[in-house]
N, C-alpha and C positions, 0 to 999 in steps of 0.2 A: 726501033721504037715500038712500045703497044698500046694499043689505045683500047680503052674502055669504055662503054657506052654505059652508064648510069642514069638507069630510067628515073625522072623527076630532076637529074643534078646537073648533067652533060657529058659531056667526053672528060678521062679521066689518061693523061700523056704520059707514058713510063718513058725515061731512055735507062735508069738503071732501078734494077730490084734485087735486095740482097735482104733474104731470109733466113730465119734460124740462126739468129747472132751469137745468144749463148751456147756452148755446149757442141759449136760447129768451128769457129772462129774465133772465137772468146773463150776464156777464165774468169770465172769469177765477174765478170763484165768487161771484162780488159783483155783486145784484141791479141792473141798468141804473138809472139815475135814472127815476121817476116808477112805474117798476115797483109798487113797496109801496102808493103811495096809491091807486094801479086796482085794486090785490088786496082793500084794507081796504074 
């Protein structure tokens, strides 16, 4: 997990972060085939 400290707001809890959707993992906005079952 990561936690973030955001001064003024509080702690901020990650357990997943996935970046760069289009153009990494995606077409056109629509995850590539095989994509979802490597993320699950």
């Amino acid at each position: 997990m990561i936690v973030i400290d955001i001064p003024g707001r509080g702690e901020l809890n990650l357990q997943h972060l996935v970046l760069d959707y289009n153009g990494t993992i995606a077409f056109d906005g629509s995850l590539i085939k095989g994509v979802e079952e490597e993320l699950n």
